[in-house]
N, C-alpha and C positions, 0 to 999 in steps of 0.2 A: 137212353135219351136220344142219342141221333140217330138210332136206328127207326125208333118210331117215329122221328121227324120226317125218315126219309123210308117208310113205307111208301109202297106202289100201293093206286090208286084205280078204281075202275071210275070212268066218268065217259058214258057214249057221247057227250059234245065235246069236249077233250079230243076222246080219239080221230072222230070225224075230223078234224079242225085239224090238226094232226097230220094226219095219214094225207089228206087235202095238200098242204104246205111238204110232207116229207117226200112222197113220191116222185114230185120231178124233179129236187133236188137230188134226191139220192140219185136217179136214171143221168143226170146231167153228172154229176162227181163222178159216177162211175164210168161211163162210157169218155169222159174227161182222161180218166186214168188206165182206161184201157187202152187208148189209142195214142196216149203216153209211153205204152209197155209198148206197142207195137212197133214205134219209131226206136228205141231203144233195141228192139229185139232186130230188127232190120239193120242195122247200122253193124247191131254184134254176128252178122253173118259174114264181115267186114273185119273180125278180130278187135283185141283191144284198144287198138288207139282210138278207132274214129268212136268208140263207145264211152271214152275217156272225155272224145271232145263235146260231143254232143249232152254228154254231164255236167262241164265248166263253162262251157258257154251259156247251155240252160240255167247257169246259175245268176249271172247276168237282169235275166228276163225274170226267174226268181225273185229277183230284190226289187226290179220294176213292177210286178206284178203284188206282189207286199204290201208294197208302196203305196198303190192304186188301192188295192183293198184296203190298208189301212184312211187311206181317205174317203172311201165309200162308203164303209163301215160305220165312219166318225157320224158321216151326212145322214146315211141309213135308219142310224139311232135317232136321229130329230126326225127322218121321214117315217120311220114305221110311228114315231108314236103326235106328230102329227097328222098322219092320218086317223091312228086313233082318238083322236080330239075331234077330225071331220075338219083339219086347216088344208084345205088343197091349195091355197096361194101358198102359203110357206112352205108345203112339198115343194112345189114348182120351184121358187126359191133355191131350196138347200140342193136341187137337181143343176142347178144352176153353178152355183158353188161347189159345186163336186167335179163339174166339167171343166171351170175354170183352174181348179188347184192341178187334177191329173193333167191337162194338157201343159202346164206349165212345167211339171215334174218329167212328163215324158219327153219333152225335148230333150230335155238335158239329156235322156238317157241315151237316147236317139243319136244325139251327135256324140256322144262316147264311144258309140257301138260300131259308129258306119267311118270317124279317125282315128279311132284307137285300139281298134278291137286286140292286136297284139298286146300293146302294154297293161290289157284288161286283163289279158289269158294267163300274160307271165305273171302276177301275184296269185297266181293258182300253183304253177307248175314250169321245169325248167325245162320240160321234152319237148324239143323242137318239132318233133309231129303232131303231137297234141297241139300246142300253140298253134301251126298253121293251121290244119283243121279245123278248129275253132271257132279261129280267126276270120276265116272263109265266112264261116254259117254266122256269124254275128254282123259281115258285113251288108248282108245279104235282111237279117233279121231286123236290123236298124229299122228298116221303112215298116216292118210291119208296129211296130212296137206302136207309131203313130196313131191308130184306130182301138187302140185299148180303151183306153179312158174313154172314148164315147158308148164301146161296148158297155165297158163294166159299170160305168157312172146309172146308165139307163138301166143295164139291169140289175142293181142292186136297189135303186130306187123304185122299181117298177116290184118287184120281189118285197119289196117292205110293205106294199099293199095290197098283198096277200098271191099276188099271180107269180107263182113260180115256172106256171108251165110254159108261156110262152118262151122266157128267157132259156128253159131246157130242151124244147124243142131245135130252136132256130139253132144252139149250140151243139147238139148231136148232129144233125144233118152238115154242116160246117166241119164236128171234126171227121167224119166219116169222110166228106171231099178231102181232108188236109191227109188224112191214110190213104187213102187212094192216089191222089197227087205227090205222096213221099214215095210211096212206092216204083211210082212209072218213074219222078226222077232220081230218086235215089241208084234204082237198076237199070235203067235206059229201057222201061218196056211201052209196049206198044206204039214206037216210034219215036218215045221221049229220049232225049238225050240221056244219057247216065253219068249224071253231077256229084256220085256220091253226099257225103255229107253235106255240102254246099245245095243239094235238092231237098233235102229236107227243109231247109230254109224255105227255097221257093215255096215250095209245096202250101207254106206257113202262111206266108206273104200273101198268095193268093184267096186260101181259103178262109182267113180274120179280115179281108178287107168284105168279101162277100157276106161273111155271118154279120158284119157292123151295117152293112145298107141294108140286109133284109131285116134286122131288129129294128132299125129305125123306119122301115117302110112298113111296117106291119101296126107300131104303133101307134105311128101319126094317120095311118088308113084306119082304123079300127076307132081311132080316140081314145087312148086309155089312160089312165089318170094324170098319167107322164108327160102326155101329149101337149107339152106347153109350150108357146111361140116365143120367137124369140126375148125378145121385149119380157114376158114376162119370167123365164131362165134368168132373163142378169138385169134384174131389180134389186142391186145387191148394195143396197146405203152401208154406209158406218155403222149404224145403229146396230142392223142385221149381220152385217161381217163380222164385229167384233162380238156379239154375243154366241157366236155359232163355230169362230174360226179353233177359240181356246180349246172347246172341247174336237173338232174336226184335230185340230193341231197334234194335241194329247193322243190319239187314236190312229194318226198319223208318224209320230215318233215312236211309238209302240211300235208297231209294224218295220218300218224303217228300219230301227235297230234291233227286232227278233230276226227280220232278213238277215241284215247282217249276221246276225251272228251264226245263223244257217249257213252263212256262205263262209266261214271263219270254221267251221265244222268240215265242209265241204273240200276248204283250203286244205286243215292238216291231214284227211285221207289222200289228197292226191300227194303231200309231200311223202307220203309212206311209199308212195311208188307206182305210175300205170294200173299196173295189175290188181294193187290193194283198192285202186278210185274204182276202176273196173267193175272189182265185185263190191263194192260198194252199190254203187250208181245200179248194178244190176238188181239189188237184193232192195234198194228202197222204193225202185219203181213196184216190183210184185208186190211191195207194203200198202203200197197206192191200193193197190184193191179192195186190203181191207180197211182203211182209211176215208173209203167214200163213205161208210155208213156214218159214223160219227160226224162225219161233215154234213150229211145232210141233216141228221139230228140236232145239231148245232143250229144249220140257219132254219130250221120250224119253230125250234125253242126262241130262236132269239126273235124275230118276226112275234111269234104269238105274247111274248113277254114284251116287247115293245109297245103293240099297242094295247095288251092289259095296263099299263104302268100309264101309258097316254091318257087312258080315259078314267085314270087313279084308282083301276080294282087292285089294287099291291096285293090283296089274299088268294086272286086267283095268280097273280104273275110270280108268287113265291111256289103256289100249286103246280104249274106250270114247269119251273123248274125241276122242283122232286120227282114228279113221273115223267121229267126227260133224262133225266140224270139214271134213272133205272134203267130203261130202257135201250140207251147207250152201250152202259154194262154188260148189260145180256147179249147183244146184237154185235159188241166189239166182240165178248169172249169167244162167241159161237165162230168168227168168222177168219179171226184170230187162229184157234186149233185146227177150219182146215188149212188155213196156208201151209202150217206146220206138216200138216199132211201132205200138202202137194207138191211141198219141195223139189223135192227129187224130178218128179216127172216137168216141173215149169223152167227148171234149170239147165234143163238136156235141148232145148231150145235155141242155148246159145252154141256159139262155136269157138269158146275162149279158151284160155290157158287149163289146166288141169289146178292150179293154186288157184287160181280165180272162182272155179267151180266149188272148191272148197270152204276158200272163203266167205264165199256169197251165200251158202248151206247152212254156216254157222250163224252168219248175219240173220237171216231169214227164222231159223228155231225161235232167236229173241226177239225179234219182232212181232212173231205171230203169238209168241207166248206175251207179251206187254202190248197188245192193242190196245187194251182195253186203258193202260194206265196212259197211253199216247191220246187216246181217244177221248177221253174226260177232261184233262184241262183244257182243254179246246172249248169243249161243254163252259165251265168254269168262266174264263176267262173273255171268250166271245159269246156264246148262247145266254148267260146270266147275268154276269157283272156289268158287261160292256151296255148290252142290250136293256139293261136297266136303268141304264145313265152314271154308272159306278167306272166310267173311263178313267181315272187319276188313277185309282189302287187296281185297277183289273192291270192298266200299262205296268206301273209299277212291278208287282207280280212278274209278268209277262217277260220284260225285259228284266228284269233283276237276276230270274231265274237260271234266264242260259248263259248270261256274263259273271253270274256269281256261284253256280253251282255245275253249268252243265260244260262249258267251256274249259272252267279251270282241270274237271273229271278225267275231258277227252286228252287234254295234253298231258296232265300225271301219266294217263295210262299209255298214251301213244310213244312219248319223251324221257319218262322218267325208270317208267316201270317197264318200257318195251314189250307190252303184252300184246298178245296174237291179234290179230285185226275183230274178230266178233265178240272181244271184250272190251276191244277200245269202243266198240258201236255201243257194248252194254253202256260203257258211262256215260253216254251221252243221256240215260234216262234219270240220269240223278236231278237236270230240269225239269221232267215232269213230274217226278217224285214232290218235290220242292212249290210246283203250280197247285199238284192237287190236292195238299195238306191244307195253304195258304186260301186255295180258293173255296175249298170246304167250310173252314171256317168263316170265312166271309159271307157266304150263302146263309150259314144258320143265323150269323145273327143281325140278317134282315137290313144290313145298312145299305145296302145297294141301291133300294127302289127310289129314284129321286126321277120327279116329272119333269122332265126339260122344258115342255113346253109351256108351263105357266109361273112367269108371265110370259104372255108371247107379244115375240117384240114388234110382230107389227099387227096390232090391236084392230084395223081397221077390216070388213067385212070382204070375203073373194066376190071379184064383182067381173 
């Protein structure tokens, strides 16, 4: 029965539509995560501390960046399938209301980062090198943290109407200056000072404030669906807040508390020790690689299913799901076995400990060999359920998962059972074990598909 439910399908307007939406996503996730690997592999020529710090600090901007997506996300799902109805006032709208929640969210985070960065670092970790380190590149990272939310809001809204390339474009070019600019200050080359850790930051600072003006100069020069004045961004009655915030909220809390609980992940590998975070932190960045593909499979699926459900084809937006859900599959597995292959030679990269190199080998076999199982509830949980309007039970799911199955796994095995560091990684996939059972069956039996936008709550014609 499920298996011919979930036959692959040939359909040339599918693909087209497809491959349209997946290619810049993917080129943006990946070059995202390579130049991830790269500040990460620069720092580790630096030994384990400063690669320890630039893990727990990153986690920080982690939970802020979550955050953001989880509030993007919320908006995302009323804008892709607003546009699929053809409501461009209530895009503009929920564009509006995405700007306002993230900047509100990011202060806070903002001023945590740039008073407190210490007592951030110590509920990671008691190594007084690690903590200053850290410390340093969080104080430094605070002011960048400020131009997120105008990035992300615009380009997730701008992405639900079908334009992925611009927002991939302007984001490659940005992170290629942000590697570039790590680099000179990181090692004091070409005249740059050498700030160590603390240039990475700049580096950061400089090149997200530049990607945020040229995303915003390009769309306001261009006019493109986004392009809305102010006046009409924050048109945001009661009426409109309160019909749009519960589910933004819900989609919001989700995120929020999967971050966390990534960073509660994060926590008990560094109490294991420097060297255990080390090879950690080393072995999930190379995960990153194979991680972009799912991610961009995720937001074409979720984009194309948002505005089928918008304009109420639910047969094509269930369609839609089964041949992304396949094709995920295939593309995680494939990508998956070479990591596993490449191991050895991505590893001799760094300049760490001899335990470290080991244990980040181990980490690495399980990760390449479970991409795929990594890479599907994501499908699940944001590409389907979410992007369907099914945000209650996709959250649910979501957060249930890692506080009730994958959390309690990693500390039995870290705490109870003392097992080797790339088994404690293994438990950590007892969460997506638990996502992709839960969200399978949710896909089959079709309760997901609900239209948010009818009734829409502001009835009156875009003028």
């Amino acid at each position: 029965m499920i298996g011919g439910m979930l036959s692959p399908n040939t359909d040339p307007g599918f693909f087209k539509t497809f491959i349209h939406l997946f290619i810049p996503a993917a080129i943006q996730n990946l070059f995202f995560n390579l130049f991830g690997i790269l500040d990460v592999l620069m720092l580790g020529q630096l030994g384990d501390a400063p690669v320890a710090a630039i893990g727990l600090a990153g986690q920080v901007f982690f939970l802020l960046n979550l955050t953001l997506f989880g509030i993007a996300s919320g908006c995302s799902v009323f804008g892709a399938q607003y546009w699929g109805a053809q409501d461009r006032r209530n895009l503009h709208r929920m564009l509006g209301l995405c700007l306002v929640l993230g900047l509100v969210v990011t202060f806070g985070f903002s001023l945590l980062a740039l008073i407190f960065p210490t007592q951030l670092i110590g509920l990671y970790t008691q190594d007084a090198v690690v903590i200053k380190l850290a410390a340093s590149y969080l104080r430094v990272m605070g002011w960048a943290y400020l131009v997120f939310p105008l990035t992300i809001a615009y380009s997730s809204l701008l992405r639900s109407t079908g334009n992925t390339r611009l927002p991939m474009m302007v984001s490659v070019v940005a992170l290629a200056l942000n590697a570039t600019l790590d680099f000179c200050l990181i090692f004091g080359w070409a005249g740059f000072p050498a700030l160590g850790v603390q240039g990475a930051a700049v580096g950061t600072v400089i090149s997200r404030t530049l990607e945020c003006l040229a995303l915003l100069t390009v769309i306001y020069w261009k006019r493109l669906p986004v392009a809305a004045s102010f006046k009409r961004l924050f048109q945001l009655d009661w009426t409109f807040m309160s019909r749009h915030i519960r589910l933004v909220g819900v989609v919001f809390l989700n995120e929020f508390f999967w971050a966390l609980g990534i960073n509660v992940y994060n926590a008990i590998f560094a109490r294991l020790g420097t060297q255990a975070y080390a090879a950690y932190n080393i072995a999930t960045s190379f995960n990153s690689l194979g991680i972009f593909f799912p991610m961009a499979v995720m937001m074409a699926c979720g984009i194309m299913i948002g505005n089928a459900v918008g304009a109420g084809d639910e047969k094509t937006a269930f369609s839609i799901g089964r041949r992304t859900i396949w094709i995920n599959i295939a593309g995680s597995i494939v990508l998956g076995a070479l990591l596993v292959i490449a191991r050895n030679p991505l590893l001799t990269l760094y300049r760490v400990s001899e335990q470290t190199h080991q244990d980040a080998l181990g980490i690495l076999i399980i990760a390449g060999a479970l991409l795929w199982l990594r890479g599907l509830d994501g499908m699940f949980i944001v590409g389907i359920l979410r992007s369907g309007g099914d945000t209650r039970y996709s959250a649910i799911v979501d957060v249930g998962a890692i506080w009730l199955a994958g959390i309690p796994a990693v500390v039995l095995a870290a705490f109870v059972f003392h097992l080797p560091l790339p088994w404690v990684f293994l438990a950590m996939y007892a969460e997506n074990l638990v996502k992709n059972i839960l969200g399978l069956h949710r896909y089959l039996s079709r309760r997901w598909m609900r239209n948010l936008t009818q009734p829409s709550p502001i009835p009156e014609p875009f003028a």
